[in-house]
N, C-alpha and C positions, 0 to 999 in steps of 0.2 A: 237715274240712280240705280234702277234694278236690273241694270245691265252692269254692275262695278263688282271689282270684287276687294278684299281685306287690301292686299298690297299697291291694288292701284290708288285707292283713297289714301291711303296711308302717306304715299310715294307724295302723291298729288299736294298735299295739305304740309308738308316737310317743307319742299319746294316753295311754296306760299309764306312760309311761316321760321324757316330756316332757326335764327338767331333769337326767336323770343321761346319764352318759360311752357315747357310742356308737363314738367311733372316736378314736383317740388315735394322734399321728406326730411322730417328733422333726425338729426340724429346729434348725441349729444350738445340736446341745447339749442340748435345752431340749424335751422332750413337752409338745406341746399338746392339750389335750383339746378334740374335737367334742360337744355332746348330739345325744339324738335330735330336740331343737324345730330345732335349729340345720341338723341332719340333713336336713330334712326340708325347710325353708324353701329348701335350696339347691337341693335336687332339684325341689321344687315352679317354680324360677326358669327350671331348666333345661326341665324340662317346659313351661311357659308360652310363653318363648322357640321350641321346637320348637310350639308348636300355632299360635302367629302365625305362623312361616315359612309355615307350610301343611302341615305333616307330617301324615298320614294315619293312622287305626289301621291296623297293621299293616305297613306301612314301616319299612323299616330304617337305623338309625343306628349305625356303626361308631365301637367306642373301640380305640387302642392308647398303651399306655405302662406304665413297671413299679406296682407295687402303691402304691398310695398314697389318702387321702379321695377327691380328684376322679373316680378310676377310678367308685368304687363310688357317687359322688352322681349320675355323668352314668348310668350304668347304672340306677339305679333313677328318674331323670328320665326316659330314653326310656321308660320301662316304663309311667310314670305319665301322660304323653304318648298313651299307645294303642302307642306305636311297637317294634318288634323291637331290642333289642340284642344287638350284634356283637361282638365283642372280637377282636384281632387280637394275633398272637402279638410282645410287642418285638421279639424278636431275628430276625422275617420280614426277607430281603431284600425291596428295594420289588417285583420283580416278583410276589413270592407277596402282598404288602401289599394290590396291585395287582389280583392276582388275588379276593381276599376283597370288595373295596371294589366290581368290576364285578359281579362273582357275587351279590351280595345284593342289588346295588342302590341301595343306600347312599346318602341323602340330604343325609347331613352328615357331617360325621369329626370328631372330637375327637382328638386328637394332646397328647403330653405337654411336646414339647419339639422345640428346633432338629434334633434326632439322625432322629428323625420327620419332623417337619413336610419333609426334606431328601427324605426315601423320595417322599410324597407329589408332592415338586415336577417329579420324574423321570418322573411319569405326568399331569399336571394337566390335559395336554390331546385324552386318551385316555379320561378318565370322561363315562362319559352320564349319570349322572342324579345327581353327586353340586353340590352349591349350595353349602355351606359348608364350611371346616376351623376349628376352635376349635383354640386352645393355650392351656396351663394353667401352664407353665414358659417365661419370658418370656426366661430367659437365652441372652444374644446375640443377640436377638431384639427390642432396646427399638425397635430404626431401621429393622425389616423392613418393608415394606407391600405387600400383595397386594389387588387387590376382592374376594376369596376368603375372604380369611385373616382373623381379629381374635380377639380374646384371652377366656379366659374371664371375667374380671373385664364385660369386654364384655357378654356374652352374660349372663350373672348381671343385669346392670344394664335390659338390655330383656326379659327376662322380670319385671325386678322391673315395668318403664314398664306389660308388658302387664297383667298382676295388679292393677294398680291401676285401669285402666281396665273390668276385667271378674274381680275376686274371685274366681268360683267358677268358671273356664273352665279350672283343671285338676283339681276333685274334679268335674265335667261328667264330662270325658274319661274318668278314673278309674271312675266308674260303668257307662261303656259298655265298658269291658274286663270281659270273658269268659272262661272258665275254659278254655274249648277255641281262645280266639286266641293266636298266639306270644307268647310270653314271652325268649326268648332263640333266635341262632342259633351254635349252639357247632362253628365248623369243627375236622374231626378233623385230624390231624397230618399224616394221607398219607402213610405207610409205603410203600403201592402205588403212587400215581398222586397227582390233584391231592385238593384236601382236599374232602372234602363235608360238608356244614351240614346239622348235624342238627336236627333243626324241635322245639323242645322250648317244649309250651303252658303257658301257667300253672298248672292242674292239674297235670301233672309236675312242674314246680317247688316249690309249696308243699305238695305230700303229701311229698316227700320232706325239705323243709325240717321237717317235722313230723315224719316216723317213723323220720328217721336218726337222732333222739334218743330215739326209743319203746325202743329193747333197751338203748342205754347214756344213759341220761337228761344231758342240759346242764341249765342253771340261768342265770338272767339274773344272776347275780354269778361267772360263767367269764368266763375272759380266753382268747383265741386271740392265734395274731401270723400275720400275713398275710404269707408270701414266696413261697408257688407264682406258677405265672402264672394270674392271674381269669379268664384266657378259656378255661380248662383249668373243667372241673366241677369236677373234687376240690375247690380253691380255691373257687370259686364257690358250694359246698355253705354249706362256713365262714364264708366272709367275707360273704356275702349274704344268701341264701334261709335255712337256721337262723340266722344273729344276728339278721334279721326275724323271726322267729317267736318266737324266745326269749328277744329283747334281752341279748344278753352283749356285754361289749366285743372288740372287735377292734383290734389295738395293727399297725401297719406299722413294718416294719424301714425301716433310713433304703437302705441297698443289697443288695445278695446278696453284698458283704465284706464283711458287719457281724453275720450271720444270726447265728454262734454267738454274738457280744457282746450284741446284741438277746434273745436267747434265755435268757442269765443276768439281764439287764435287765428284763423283762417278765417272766421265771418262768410260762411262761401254765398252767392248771389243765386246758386239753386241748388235745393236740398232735396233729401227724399232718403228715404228708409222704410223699416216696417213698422207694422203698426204697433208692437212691444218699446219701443223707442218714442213715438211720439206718444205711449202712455204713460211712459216714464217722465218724460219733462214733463205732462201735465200734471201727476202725481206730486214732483219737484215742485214745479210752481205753487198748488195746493197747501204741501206743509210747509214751505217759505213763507207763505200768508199765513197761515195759522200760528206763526210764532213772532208774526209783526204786533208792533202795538196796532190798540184797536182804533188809533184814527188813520193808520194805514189800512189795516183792514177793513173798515167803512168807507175809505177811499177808493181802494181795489173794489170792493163791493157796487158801489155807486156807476164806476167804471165800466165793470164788466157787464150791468146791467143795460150801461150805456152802448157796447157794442154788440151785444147779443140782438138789442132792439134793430138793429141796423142790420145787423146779417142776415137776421128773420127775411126783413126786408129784401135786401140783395138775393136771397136765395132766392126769393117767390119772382125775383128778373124785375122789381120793382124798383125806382128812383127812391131813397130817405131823401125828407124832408130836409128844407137848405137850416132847421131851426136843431135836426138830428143831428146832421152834418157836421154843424158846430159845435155841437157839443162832445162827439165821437172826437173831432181836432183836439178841444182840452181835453178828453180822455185820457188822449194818444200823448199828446206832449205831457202830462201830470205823470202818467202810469205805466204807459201801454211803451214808449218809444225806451225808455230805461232797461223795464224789464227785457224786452229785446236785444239793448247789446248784452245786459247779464247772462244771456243765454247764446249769445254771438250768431242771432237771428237777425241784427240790425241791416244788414245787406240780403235778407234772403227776397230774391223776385217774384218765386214761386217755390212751392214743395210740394213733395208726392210723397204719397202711402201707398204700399203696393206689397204683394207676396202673398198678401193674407186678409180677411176681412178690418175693419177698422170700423168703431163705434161711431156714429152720426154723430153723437154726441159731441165725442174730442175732437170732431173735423169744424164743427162748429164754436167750440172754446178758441180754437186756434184763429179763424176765420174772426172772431170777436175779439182778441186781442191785435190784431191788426197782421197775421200771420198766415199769408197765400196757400195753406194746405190741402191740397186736394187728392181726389184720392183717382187712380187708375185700374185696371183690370186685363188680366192676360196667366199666359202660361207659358212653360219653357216651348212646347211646341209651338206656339206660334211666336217664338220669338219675342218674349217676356210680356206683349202689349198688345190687346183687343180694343178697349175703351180706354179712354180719358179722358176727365174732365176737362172744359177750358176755364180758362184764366176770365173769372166776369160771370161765368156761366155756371155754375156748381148749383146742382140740385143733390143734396143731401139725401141719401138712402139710394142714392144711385150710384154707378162708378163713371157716368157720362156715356156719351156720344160712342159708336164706333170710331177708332181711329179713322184719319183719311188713310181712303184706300182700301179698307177693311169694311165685308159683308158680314153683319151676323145676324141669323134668325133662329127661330125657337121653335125645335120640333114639337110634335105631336104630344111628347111625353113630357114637356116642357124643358127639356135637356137643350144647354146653347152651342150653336153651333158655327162654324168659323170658316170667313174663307178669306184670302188674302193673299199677297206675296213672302209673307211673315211665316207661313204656315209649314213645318219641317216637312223635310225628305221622308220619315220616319222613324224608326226603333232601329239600331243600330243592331245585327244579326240578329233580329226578333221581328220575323213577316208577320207571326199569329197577331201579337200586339201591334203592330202597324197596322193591319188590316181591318183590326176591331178600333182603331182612333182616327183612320183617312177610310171615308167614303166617299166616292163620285167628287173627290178635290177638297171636301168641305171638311174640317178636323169637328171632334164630335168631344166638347169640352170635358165632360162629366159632371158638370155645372148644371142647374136649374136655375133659370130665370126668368123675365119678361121684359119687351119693351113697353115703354110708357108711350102716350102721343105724342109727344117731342124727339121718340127715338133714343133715350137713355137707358141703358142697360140696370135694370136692379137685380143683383143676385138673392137668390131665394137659399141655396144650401149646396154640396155636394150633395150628386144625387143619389152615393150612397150611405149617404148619413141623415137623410130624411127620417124620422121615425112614427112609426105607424101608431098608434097607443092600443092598447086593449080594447078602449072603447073605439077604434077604426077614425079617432082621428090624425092627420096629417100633422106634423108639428116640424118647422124649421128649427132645431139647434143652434144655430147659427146665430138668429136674431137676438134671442135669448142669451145666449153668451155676452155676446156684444155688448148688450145690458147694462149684465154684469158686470165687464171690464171696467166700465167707465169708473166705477166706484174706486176711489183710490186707494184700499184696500184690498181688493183683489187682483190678484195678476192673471188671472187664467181662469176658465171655468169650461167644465163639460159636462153636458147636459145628457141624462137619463132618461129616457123611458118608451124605448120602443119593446112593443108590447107587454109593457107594464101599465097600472090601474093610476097611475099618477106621475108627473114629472118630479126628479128628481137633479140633485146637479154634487157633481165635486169639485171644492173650491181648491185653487192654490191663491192664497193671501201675498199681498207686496211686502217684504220682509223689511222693507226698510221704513214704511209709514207706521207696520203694526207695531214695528217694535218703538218707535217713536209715541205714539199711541200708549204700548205697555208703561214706557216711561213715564208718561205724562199722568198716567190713571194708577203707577205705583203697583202694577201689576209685575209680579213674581216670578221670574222662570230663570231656567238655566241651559236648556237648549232650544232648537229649535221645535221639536215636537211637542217641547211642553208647550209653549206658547201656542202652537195648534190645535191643544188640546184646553187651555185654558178658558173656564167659562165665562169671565166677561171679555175674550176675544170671539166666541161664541156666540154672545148675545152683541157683539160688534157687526160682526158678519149678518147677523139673524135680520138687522136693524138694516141692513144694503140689500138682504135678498125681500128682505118687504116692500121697501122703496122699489124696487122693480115690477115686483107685483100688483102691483097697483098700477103698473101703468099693461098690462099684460090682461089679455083676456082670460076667464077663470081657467079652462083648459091648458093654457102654456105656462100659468103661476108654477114657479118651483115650490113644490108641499115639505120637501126636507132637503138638506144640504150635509155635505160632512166634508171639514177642513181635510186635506191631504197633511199627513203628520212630517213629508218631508219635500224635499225643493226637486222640481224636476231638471232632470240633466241631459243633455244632447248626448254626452257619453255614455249615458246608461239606453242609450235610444227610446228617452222618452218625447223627446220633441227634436224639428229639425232645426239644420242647421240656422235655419231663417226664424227659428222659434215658433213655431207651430206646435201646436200639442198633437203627438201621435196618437187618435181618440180610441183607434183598436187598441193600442200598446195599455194603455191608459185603461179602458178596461177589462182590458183581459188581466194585468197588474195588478190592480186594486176592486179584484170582484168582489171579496170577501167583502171591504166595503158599502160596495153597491148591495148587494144581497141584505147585510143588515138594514139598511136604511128600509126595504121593504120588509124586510122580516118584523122590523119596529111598528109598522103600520098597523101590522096583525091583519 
């Protein structure tokens, strides 16, 4: 398989699978199924259309817009084209839009909609090398006309002109792609600085569409549902490179306020998100019970103590007891099997956490309700996936196994390091940063970790957000956070004190439990700061960072905390688009804060 590249698998898997459902999206009301002949005809259109403009192999075509067919038909047209596709994050302001569209190159853009197409118009006449914008979503847009702009139904219709003029001039194309030319350019998020494109060939692409189902197997009759964002890899693992390989469907939520409704809707048979999403169900689940009566609540209670007992077990690779067993069964059938389809978990096989660190805690809530959640490890340069757990096999505090296929070991300074066929080309026009992340073949993660005797990867921290304390101790951030998340009152936390005389931390609160919470305790507010600033939300919070404490050596105890008085925003670039908190953005933002909390100490 490391010899394939995007259009051959593609081509191959059409052919296998012709007339059954490859992508299915609702649109008023009503799911529509795609096949894969259908699949394939549109991409072939859009390919077509790109080799008559003039597109080159290995030229790049930018797509932006949220999850839906079009994303994943023009993506796999540039591919089939010869050409690099781009994906741009929705929610980019236009100058970072801006930024991606001069940085690659970009020959043509595909845009979803007027919301877009708007970003684009703020820079039209600042692009060097882009010729064309497609739109795919015509609304408010029937009267618009630019010599730039036309629509996809457009572009569909003269790739269909050129194909009939010349049949075979895009399985042509598709032939001369190579395993070692770009397949995609995946801009990172930019936590530090501007984002860099990481140059990922089709050999990366379709090894990994193949071996991230070698440890927990997919099957062409799994359903997925697409709500990451495709220009992210997690997403693009799922919805693209494995459904090529393995043909399963792939179902698109209609928005990102419909996910849980979609979610019960689709019931998909393998799930996976990040770890802000599966803390939200657990949150959900949480005040769902808190508002049952209490012989549900003592039921649920009973329950969850019944499967926690067992997953203990399961982790430690141990057999429960055949007297556990059955009791976990009536768990399952009284409690645990309900609340799953409530949550349209009732078919899921397996599910991954992935992007970002995730609390042991909630992997084990899930794991205890009867819910396959495990967690994986990787980066965009190696092609989203280093470790992952298996199915049976889940060691908690770990992210599992090196994939098959995949070496990784732990240098000298404990920083992890990676070698594989996953592992990118490098920094797209940036040698300095390619050369400081590929050495001697091996990618050099920025990650701290260890292996355990079993070989499991446990992450320690990035290894630049380690903090030193005043008094020269070491302290992971990371662990600490994680902690905290689990409280279902918090959403977020960053942790303080490199070279300061104590730990400190700034909360963001879950807005939708605290304020459930205010109501229920008849607490007063009228925005959102007040409520962050209110002292028995105060003494709420104070009462989750104690509880942590106590399970925390005296050194990593957080000594102060202070609520953030307002919600963080991807738009304001305070976190990425995967929900990550940007921890420089974050405090260099809110120093004044931090500064107080020490200044308060005296």
């Amino acid at each position: 398989m490391t010899d394939q590249t995007v259009p051959a698998v593609f081509k191959a898997t059409v052919e296998r699978y012709g007339p059954r459902v490859a992508l299915r999206q609702k649109e008023y009301g009503i799911w529509h199924d795609i096949s894969w002949d259908e699949y394939y005809r549109r991409a072939s259109r859009v390919a077509a259309a790109l080799i008559a403009m003039g597109l080159r192999k290995g030229e790049c075509v930018s797509i932006i817009g949220d999850n839906c067919p079009e994303w994943v038909i023009v993506d796999l047209g540039i591919q089939c084209a010869g050409g690099v596709a781009v994906g741009v994050y929705s929610t980019n302001a236009w100058p970072q839009v801006e930024y991606v569209i001069e940085h690659s190159q970009s020959r043509c853009f595909f845009v979803e909609n007027e919301e877009q197409l708007d970003k684009w118009l703020n820079f039209r006449d600042k692009t060097t090398r882009l010729e064309k914008v497609v739109v795919w979503d015509l609304e408010g847009l029937r009267h618009f006309e630019d010599p730039m702009v036309m629509t996809f139904e457009e572009w569909l219709e003269q790739g269909k002109v050129a194909l009939a003029k010349d049949p075979q001039m895009v399985e042509r194309r598709m032939r001369e792609v190579t395993p070692d030319d770009l397949s995609v350019l995946i801009y990172t998020s930019g936590t530090t600085g501007p984002p860099k494109g990481a140059m990922l060939t089709h050999r990366n692409v379709t090894w990994m569409g193949s071996t991230i189902t070698t440890d927990n197997p997919m099957f062409d009759r799994d359903e997925v549902m697409s709500f990451l964002p495709l220009c992210h890899i997690f997403e693009r693992i799922f919805s693209v490179f494995a459904q090529i390989t393995y043909g399963y469907t792939v179902n698109f939520i209609e928005n990102l306020d419909t996910v849980t409704d979609n979610m019960m809707e689709i019931s998909p048979t393998v799930g996976y998100a990040v770890p802000r999403i599966w803390e939200k169900y657990y949150s959900a689940i949480y005040i769902r019970m808190s508002d049952a009566t209490w012989f549900k609540r003592i039921v649920f209670g009973l329950a969850l103590k019944v499967g926690k007992k067992r997953a203990d077990l399961r982790l430690s690779f141990k057999k429960a007891p055949l007297y556990l067993e059955l009791l976990y069964r009536l768990a399952y059938l009284a409690v645990f099997r309900k609340l799953k389809e409530r949550l349209g978990f009732d078919r899921l096989r397996v599910a991954y956490s992935g992007a970002a660190p995730i609390s042991p805690d909630v992997l084990k809530f899930f794991q205890s309700i009867g819910v396959n959640l495990i967690e994986g490890y990787g980066q965009t340069e190696g092609t989203g996936v280093t470790c992952v757990s298996r199915v049976g096999r889940v060691k908690f505090g770990t992210v599992g196994p090196p994939l098959t296929g995949t070496d990784v070991r732990i240098a000298d300074d404990g920083e992890i390091l990676v070698r594989s066929p996953g592992v990118f080309k490098g920094y797209y026009r940036d040698p300095e940063a390619t050369a400081a992340t590929l050495k001697d073949g091996w990618l050099y993660s920025g990650d701290v970790g260890e292996l355990d005797e079993d070989g499991y990867l446990k992450i320690t921290d990035r290894k630049k957000d380690i903090i030193v304390t005043a008094g020269g101790k070491n302290i992971t951030p990371q662990y600490i956070e994680n902690k905290l998340k689990f409280s279902p009152y918090i959403n977020d936390a960053v942790v303080i004190g490199d070279k300061r005389k104590f730990i400190s931390a700034l909360v963001m609160i879950d807005e939708d439990n605290v304020v459930k919470y205010a109501q229920d305790h008849k607490v007063q507010f009228s925005t959102y700061g007040d409520l962050t600033q209110d002292p028995q939300i105060i003494k709420l919070i104070q009462g989750e960072v104690d509880a942590v404490n106590e399970t925390l050596a005296r050194v990593e105890q957080v000594k102060k905390f202070t609520i953030l008085p307002k919600k963080l925003y991807e738009e304001d670039g305070e976190v990425t688009p995967t929900m990550k908190v940007k921890r420089k953005y974050v405090n260099e933002a809110f120093k004044d804060l931090i500064e107080a909390m020490y200044r308060k100490s005296g």
